[in-house]
DSSP file (Angstrom, degrees, kcal/mol; ACC not computed):
  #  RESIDUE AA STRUCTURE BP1 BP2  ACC     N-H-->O    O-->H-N    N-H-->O    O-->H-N    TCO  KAPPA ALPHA  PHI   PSI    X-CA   Y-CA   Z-CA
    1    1 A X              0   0    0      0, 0.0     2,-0.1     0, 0.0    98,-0.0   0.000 360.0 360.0 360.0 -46.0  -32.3   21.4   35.6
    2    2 A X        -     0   0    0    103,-0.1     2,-0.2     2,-0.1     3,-0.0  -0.284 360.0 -41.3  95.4-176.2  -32.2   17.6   36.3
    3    3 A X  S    S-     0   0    0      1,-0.1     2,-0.6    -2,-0.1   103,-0.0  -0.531  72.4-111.9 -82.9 157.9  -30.9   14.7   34.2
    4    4 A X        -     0   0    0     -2,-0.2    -1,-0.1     1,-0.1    -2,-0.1  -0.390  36.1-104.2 -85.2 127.8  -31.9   15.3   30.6
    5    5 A X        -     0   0    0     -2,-0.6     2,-0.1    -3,-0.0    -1,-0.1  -0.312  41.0-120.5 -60.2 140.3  -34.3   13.0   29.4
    6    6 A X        -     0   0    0      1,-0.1     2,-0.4    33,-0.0    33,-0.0  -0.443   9.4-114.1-110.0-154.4  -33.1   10.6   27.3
    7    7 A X        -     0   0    0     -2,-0.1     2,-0.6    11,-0.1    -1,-0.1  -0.846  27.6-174.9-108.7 123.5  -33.7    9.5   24.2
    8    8 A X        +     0   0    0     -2,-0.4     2,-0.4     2,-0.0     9,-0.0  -0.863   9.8 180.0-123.3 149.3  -35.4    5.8   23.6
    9    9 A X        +     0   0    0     -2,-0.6     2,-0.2     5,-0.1     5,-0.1  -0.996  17.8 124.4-142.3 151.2  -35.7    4.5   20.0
   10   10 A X  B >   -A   13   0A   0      3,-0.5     3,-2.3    -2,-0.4    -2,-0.0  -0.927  53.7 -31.0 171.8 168.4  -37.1    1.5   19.0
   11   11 A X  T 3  S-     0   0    0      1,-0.2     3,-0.1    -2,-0.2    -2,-0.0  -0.105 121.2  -0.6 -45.8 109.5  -39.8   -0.4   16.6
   12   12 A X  T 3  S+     0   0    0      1,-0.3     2,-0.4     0, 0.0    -1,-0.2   0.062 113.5 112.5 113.5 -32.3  -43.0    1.1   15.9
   13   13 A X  B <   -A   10   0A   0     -3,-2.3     2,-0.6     2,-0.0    -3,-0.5  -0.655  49.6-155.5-105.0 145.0  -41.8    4.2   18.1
   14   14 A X        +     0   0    0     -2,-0.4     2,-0.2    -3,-0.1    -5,-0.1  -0.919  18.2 167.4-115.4 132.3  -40.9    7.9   17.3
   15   15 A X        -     0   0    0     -2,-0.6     2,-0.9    -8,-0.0    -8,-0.1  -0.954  28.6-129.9-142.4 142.2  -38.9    9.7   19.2
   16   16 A X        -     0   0    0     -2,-0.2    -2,-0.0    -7,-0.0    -7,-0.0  -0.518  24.5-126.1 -89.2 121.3  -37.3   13.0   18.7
   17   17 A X        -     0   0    0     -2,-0.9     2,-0.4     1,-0.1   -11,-0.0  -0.016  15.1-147.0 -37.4 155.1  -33.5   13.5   19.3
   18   18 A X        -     0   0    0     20,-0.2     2,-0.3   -13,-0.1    53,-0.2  -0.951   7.8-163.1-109.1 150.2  -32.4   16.1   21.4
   19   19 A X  E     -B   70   0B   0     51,-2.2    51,-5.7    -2,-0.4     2,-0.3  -0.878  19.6-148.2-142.3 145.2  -28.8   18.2   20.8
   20   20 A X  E     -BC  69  37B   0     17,-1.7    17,-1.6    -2,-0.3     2,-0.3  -0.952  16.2-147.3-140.5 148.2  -27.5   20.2   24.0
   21   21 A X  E     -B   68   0B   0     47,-3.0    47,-0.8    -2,-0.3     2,-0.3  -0.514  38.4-177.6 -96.5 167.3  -25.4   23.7   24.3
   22   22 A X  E     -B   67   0B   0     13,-0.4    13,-0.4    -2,-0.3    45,-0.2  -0.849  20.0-152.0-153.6 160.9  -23.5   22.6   27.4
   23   23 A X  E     -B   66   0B   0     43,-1.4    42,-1.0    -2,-0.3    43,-0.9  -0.778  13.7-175.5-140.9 113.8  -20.8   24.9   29.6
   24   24 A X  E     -BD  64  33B   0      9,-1.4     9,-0.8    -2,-0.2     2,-0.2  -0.406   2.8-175.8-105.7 159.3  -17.9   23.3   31.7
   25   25 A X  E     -B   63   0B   0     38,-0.8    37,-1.5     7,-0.2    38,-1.4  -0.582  24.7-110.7-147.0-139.6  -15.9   25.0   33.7
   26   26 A X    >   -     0   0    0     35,-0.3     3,-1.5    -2,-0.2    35,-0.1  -0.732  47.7 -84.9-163.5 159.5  -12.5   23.6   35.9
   27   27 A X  T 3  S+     0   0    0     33,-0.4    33,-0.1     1,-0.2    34,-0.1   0.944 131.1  42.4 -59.0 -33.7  -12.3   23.4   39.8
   28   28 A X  T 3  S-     0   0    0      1,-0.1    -1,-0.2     3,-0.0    -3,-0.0   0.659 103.8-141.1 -75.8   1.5  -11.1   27.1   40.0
   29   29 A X    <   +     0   0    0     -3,-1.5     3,-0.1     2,-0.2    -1,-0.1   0.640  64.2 119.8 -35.4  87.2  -13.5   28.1   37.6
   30   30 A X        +     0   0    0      1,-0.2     2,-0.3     2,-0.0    -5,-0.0   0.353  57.9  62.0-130.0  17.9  -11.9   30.3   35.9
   31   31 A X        -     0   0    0     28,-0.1    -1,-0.2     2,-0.0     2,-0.2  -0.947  68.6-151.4-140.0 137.3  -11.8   28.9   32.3
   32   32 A X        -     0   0    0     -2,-0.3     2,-0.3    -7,-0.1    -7,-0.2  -0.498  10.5-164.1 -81.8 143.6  -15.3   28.3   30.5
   33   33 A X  B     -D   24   0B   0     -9,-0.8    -9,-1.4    -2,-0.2     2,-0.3  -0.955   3.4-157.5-122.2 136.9  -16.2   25.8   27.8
   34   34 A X        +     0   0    0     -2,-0.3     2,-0.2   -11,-0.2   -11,-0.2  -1.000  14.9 162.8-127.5 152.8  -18.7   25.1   25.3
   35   35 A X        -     0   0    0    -13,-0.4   -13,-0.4    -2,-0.3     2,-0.3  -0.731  24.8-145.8-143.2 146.9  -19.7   22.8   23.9
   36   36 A X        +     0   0    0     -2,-0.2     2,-0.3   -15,-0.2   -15,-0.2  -0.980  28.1 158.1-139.1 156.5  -22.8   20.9   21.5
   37   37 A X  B     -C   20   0B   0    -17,-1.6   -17,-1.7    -2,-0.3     3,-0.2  -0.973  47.4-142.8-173.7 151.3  -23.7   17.4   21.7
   38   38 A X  S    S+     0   0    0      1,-0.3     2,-0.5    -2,-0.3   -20,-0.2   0.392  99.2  45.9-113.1  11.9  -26.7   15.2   20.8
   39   39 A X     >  +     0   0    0      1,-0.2     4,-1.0   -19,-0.1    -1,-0.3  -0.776  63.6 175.2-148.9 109.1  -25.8   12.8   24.3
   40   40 A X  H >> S+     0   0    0     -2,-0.5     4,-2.9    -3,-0.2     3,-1.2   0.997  70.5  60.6 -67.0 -72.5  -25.2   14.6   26.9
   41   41 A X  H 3> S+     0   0    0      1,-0.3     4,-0.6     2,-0.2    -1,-0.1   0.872 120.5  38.5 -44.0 -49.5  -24.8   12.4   29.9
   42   42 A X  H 3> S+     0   0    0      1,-0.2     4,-1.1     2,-0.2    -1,-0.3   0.809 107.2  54.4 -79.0 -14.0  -21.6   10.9   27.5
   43   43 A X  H << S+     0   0    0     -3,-1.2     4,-0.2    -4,-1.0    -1,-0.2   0.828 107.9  50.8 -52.3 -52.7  -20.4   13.5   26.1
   44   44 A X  H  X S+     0   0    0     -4,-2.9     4,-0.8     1,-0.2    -2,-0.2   0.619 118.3  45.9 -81.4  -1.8  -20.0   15.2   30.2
   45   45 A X  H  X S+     0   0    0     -4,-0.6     4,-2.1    -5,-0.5     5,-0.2   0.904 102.0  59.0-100.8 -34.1  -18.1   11.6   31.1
   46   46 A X  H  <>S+     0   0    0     -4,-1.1     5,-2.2     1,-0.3     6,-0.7   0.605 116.9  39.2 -73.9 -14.1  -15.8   11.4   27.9
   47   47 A X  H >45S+     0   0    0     -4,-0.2     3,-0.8     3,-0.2    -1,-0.3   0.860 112.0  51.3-112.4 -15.6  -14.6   14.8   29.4
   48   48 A X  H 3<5S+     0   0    0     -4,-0.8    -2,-0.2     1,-0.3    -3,-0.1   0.686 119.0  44.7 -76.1 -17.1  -14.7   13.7   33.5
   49   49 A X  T 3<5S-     0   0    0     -4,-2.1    -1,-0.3     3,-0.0    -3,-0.2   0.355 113.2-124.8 -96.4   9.8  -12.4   10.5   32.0
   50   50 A X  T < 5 +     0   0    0     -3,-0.8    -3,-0.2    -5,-0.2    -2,-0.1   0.843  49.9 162.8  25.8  78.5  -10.2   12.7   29.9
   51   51 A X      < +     0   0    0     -5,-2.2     2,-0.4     1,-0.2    -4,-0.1   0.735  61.4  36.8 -80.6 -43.1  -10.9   10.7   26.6
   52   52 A X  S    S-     0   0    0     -6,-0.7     5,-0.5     5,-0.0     2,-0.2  -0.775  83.2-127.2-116.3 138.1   -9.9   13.2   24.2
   53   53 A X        +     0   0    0     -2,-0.4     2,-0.3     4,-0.1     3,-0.0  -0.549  61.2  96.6 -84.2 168.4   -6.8   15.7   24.6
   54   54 A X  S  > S-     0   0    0     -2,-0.2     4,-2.0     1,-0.1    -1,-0.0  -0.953  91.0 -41.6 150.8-154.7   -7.7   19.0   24.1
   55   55 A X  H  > S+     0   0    0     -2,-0.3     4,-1.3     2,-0.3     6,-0.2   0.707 133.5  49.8-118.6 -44.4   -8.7   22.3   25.6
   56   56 A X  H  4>S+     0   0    0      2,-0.2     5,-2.1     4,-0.1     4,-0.3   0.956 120.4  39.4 -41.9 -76.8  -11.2   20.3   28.3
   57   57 A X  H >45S+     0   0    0     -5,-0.5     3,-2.6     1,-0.2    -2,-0.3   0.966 117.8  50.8 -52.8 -66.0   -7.9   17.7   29.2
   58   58 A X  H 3<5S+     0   0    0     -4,-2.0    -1,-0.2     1,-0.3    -2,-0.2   0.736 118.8  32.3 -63.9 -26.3   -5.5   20.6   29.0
   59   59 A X  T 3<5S-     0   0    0     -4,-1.3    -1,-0.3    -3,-0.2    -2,-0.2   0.136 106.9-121.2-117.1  36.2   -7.3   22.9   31.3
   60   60 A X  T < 5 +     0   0    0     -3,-2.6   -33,-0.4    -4,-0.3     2,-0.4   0.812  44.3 179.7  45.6  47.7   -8.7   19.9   33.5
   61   61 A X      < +     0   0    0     -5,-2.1   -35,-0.3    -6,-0.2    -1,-0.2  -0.511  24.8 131.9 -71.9 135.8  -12.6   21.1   32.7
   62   62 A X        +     0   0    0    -37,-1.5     2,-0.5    -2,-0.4   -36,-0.2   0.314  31.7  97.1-163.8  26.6  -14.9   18.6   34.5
   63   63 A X  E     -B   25   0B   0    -38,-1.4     2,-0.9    41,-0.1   -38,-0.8  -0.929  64.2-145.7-121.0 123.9  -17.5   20.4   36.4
   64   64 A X  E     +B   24   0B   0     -2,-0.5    41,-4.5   -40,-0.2   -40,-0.2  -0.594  31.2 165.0 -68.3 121.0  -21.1   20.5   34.0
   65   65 A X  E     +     0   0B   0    -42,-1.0     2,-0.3    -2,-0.9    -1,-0.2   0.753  55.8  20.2-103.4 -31.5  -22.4   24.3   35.3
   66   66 A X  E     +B   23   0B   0    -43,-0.9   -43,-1.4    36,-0.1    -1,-0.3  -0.948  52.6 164.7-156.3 144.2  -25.1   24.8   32.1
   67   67 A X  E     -B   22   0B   0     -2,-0.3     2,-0.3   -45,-0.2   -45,-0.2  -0.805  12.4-169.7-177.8-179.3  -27.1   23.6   29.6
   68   68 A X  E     -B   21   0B   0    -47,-0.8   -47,-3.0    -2,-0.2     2,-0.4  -0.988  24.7-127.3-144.3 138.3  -29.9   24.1   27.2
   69   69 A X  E     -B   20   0B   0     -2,-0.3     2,-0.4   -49,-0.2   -49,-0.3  -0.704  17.4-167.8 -86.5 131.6  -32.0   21.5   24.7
   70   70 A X  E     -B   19   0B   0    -51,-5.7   -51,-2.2    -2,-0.4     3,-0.1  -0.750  23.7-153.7-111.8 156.8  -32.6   21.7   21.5
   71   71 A X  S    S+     0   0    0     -2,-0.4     2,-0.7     1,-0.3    -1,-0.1   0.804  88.2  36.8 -91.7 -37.5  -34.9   19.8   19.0
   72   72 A X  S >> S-     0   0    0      1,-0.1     3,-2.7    -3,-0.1     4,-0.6  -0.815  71.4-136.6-129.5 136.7  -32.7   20.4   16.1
   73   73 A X  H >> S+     0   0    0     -2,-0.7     4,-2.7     1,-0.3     3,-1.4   0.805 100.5  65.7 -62.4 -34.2  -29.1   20.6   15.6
   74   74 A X  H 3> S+     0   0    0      1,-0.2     4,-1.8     2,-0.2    -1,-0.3   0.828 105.9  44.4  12.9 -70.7  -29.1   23.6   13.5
   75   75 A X  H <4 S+     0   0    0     -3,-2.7    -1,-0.2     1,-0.2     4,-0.2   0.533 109.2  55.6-101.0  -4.9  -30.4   25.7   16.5
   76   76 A X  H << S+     0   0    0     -3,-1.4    -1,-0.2    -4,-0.6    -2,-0.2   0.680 108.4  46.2 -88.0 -26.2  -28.1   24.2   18.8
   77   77 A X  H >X S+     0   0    0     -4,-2.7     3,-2.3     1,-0.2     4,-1.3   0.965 114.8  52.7 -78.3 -74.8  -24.6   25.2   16.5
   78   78 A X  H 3X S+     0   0    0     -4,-1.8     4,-1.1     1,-0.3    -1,-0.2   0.379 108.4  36.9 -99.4  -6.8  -25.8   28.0   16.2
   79   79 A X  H 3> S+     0   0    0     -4,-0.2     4,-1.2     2,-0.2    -1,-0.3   0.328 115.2  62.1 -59.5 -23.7  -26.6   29.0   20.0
   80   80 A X  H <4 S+     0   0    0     -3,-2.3    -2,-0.2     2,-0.1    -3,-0.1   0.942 114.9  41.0 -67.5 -49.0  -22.8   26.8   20.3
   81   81 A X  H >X S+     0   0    0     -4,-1.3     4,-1.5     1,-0.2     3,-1.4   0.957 110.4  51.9 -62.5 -62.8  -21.9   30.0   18.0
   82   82 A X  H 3< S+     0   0    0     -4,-1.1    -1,-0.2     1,-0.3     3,-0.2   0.821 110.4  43.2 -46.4 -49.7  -23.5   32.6   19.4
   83   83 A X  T 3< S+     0   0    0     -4,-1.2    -1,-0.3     1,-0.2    -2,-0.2   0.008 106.2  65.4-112.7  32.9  -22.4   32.3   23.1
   84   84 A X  T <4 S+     0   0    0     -3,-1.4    -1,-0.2   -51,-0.0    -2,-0.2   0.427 107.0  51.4-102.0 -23.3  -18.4   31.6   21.9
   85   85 A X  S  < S+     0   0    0     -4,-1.5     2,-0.2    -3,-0.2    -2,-0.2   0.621  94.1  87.5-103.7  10.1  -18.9   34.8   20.9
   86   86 A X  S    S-     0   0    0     -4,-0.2     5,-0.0     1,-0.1    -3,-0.0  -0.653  83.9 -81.4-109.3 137.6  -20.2   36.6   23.8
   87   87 A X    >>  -     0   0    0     -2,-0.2     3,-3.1     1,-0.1     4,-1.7  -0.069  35.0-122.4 -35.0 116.2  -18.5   38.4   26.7
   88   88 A X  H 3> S+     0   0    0      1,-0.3     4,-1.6     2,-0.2    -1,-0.1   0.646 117.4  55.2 -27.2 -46.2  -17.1   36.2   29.8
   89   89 A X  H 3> S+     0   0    0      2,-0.2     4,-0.5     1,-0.2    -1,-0.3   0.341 107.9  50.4 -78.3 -23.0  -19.4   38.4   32.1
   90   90 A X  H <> S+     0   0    0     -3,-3.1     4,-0.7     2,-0.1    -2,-0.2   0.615 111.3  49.7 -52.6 -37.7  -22.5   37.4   29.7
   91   91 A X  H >X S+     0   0    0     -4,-1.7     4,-3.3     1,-0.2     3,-1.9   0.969 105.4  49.0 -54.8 -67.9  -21.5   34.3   30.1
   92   92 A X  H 3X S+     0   0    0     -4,-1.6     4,-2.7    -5,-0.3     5,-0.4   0.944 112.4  56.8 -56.0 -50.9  -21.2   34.1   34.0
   93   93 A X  H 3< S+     0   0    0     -4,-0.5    -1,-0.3     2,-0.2    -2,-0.2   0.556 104.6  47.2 -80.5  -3.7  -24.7   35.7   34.0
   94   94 A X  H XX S+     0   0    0     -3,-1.9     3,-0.9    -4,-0.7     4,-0.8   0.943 112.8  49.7 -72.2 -55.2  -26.4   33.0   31.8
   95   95 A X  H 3X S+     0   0    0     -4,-3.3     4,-8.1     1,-0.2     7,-0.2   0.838 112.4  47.3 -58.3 -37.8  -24.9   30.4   34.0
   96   96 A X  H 3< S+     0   0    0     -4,-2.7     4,-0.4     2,-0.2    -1,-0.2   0.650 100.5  81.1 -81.2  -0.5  -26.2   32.4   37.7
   97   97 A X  H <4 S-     0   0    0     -3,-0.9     3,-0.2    -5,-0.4    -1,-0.2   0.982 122.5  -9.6 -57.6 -65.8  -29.4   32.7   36.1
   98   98 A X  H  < S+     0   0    0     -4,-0.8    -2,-0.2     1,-0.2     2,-0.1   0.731 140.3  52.6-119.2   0.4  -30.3   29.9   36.7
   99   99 A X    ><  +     0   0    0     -4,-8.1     3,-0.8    -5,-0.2    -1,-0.2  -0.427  61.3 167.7-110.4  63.3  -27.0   27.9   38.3
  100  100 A X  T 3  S+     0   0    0     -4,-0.4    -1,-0.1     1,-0.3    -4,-0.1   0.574  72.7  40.6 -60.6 -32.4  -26.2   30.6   41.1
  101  101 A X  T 3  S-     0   0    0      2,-0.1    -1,-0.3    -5,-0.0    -5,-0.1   0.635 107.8-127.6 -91.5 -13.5  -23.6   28.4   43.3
  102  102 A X    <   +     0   0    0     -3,-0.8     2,-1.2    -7,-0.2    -2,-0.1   0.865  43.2 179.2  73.4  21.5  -22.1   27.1   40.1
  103  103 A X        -     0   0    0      1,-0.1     4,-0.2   -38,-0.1    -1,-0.2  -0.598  42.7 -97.6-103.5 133.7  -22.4   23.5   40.9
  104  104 A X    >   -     0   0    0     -2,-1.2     3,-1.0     1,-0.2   -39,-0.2   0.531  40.2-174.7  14.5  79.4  -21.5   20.3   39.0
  105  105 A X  T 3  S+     0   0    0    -41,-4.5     3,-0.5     1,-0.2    -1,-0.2   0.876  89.0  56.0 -66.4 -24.0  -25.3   19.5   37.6
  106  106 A X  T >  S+     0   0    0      1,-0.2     3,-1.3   -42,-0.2    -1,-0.2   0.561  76.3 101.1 -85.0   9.0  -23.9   16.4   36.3
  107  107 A X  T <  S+     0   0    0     -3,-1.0     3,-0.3     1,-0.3    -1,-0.2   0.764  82.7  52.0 -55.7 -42.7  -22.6   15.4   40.1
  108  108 A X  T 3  S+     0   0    0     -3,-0.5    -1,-0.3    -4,-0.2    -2,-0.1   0.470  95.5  77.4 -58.2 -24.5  -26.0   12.8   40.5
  109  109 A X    <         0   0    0     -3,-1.3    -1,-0.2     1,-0.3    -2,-0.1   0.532 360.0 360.0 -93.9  30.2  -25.1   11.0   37.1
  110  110 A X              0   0    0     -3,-0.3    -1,-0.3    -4,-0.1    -2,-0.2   0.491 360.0 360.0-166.6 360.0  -22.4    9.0   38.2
Protein backbone atom coordinates (compact mmCIF):
# COMPACT_ATOMS: atom_id res chain seq x y z
CA UNK A 1 0.00 0.00 0.00
CA UNK A 2 2.79 2.59 0.65
CA UNK A 3 2.73 5.96 2.34
CA UNK A 4 -0.46 7.79 1.23
CA UNK A 5 0.13 10.52 -0.75
CA UNK A 6 -0.20 13.61 0.74
CA UNK A 7 -2.06 16.41 0.31
CA UNK A 8 -0.20 19.83 -0.79
CA UNK A 9 -2.27 23.09 -0.99
CA UNK A 10 -1.21 26.22 -1.86
CA UNK A 11 -1.72 29.47 -4.35
CA UNK A 12 -2.90 29.04 -7.67
CA UNK A 13 -3.02 25.16 -6.95
CA UNK A 14 -5.92 22.61 -6.62
CA UNK A 15 -5.68 19.83 -4.93
CA UNK A 16 -8.17 17.33 -3.75
CA UNK A 17 -8.33 16.06 -0.08
CA UNK A 18 -8.24 12.67 0.62
CA UNK A 19 -10.27 10.94 3.85
CA UNK A 20 -9.06 7.28 4.87
CA UNK A 21 -11.06 4.11 6.45
CA UNK A 22 -8.12 2.83 8.44
CA UNK A 23 -7.98 -0.57 10.78
CA UNK A 24 -5.60 -0.90 13.89
CA UNK A 25 -5.25 -3.65 15.71
CA UNK A 26 -2.96 -4.23 19.23
CA UNK A 27 0.34 -6.45 19.55
CA UNK A 28 -1.83 -9.68 20.11
CA UNK A 29 -4.08 -8.74 17.59
CA UNK A 30 -6.92 -9.65 18.88
CA UNK A 31 -8.96 -6.37 19.11
CA UNK A 32 -9.80 -4.45 15.77
CA UNK A 33 -10.36 -0.69 15.24
CA UNK A 34 -11.73 1.60 12.82
CA UNK A 35 -11.42 4.34 12.21
CA UNK A 36 -11.91 7.66 9.40
CA UNK A 37 -9.66 10.45 9.04
CA UNK A 38 -8.79 13.07 6.35
CA UNK A 39 -4.62 12.75 7.60
CA UNK A 40 -3.64 9.70 7.96
CA UNK A 41 0.01 9.64 8.74
CA UNK A 42 -1.36 11.89 12.08
CA UNK A 43 -4.03 10.55 12.85
CA UNK A 44 -1.80 6.69 13.10
CA UNK A 45 0.82 8.76 15.49
CA UNK A 46 -1.85 10.56 17.78
CA UNK A 47 -2.72 6.87 18.45
CA UNK A 48 1.16 5.32 18.57
CA UNK A 49 1.71 8.47 21.30
CA UNK A 50 -1.57 7.71 23.12
CA UNK A 51 -2.98 11.34 22.67
CA UNK A 52 -6.46 10.69 23.34
CA UNK A 53 -7.87 8.13 26.00
CA UNK A 54 -10.16 5.91 24.60
CA UNK A 55 -10.74 2.53 23.12
CA UNK A 56 -7.21 2.79 21.00
CA UNK A 57 -5.30 3.91 24.64
CA UNK A 58 -7.32 1.45 26.60
CA UNK A 59 -6.68 -1.53 24.47
CA UNK A 60 -3.05 -0.30 23.50
CA UNK A 61 -4.01 -0.32 19.48
CA UNK A 62 -0.91 0.83 17.58
CA UNK A 63 -0.19 -1.41 14.77
CA UNK A 64 -1.86 0.35 11.24
CA UNK A 65 -2.93 -3.33 9.37
CA UNK A 66 -5.45 -1.47 6.56
CA UNK A 67 -6.60 1.16 4.73
CA UNK A 68 -8.56 2.49 1.93
CA UNK A 69 -8.84 6.34 0.24
CA UNK A 70 -11.47 8.19 -0.38
CA UNK A 71 -12.18 11.44 -2.40
CA UNK A 72 -15.05 12.40 -0.38
CA UNK A 73 -15.88 12.17 3.17
CA UNK A 74 -19.34 11.03 2.68
CA UNK A 75 -18.04 7.71 1.14
CA UNK A 76 -15.56 7.28 3.66
CA UNK A 77 -18.28 7.48 6.94
CA UNK A 78 -20.07 5.50 5.28
CA UNK A 79 -17.59 2.60 4.45
CA UNK A 80 -16.34 3.72 8.51
CA UNK A 81 -20.21 2.44 8.95
CA UNK A 82 -20.42 -0.33 6.91
CA UNK A 83 -17.36 -2.40 8.14
CA UNK A 84 -18.29 -1.58 12.12
CA UNK A 85 -20.95 -3.44 11.17
CA UNK A 86 -19.57 -6.44 9.66
CA UNK A 87 -18.47 -9.87 11.12
CA UNK A 88 -14.86 -10.08 12.77
CA UNK A 89 -14.09 -12.94 10.17
CA UNK A 90 -15.10 -10.42 7.31
CA UNK A 91 -13.04 -8.24 8.71
CA UNK A 92 -9.83 -10.45 9.11
CA UNK A 93 -10.48 -11.32 5.42
CA UNK A 94 -10.43 -7.64 4.08
CA UNK A 95 -7.32 -7.06 6.01
CA UNK A 96 -5.40 -10.76 4.38
CA UNK A 97 -6.53 -9.61 1.18
CA UNK A 98 -4.34 -7.73 0.76
CA UNK A 99 -2.19 -7.39 4.25
CA UNK A 100 -1.59 -11.36 4.72
CA UNK A 101 1.25 -11.18 7.67
CA UNK A 102 -0.68 -8.45 9.23
CA UNK A 103 2.07 -6.00 9.51
CA UNK A 104 2.35 -2.40 10.83
CA UNK A 105 2.04 -0.50 7.26
CA UNK A 106 2.68 2.55 9.02
CA UNK A 107 6.18 0.94 10.47
CA UNK A 108 8.42 3.12 7.54
CA UNK A 109 6.67 6.49 8.62
CA UNK A 110 8.51 7.12 11.62
Amino acid sequence: MGIPRPVEWGRGKFCMKQYYVYIMTNKRKNVLYIGVTSNLQKRISEHKKKLNPGFTFRYNINALIYYEEYQYINDAIAREKQLKNWRREWKEALVRNINPTWKDLSQEWY
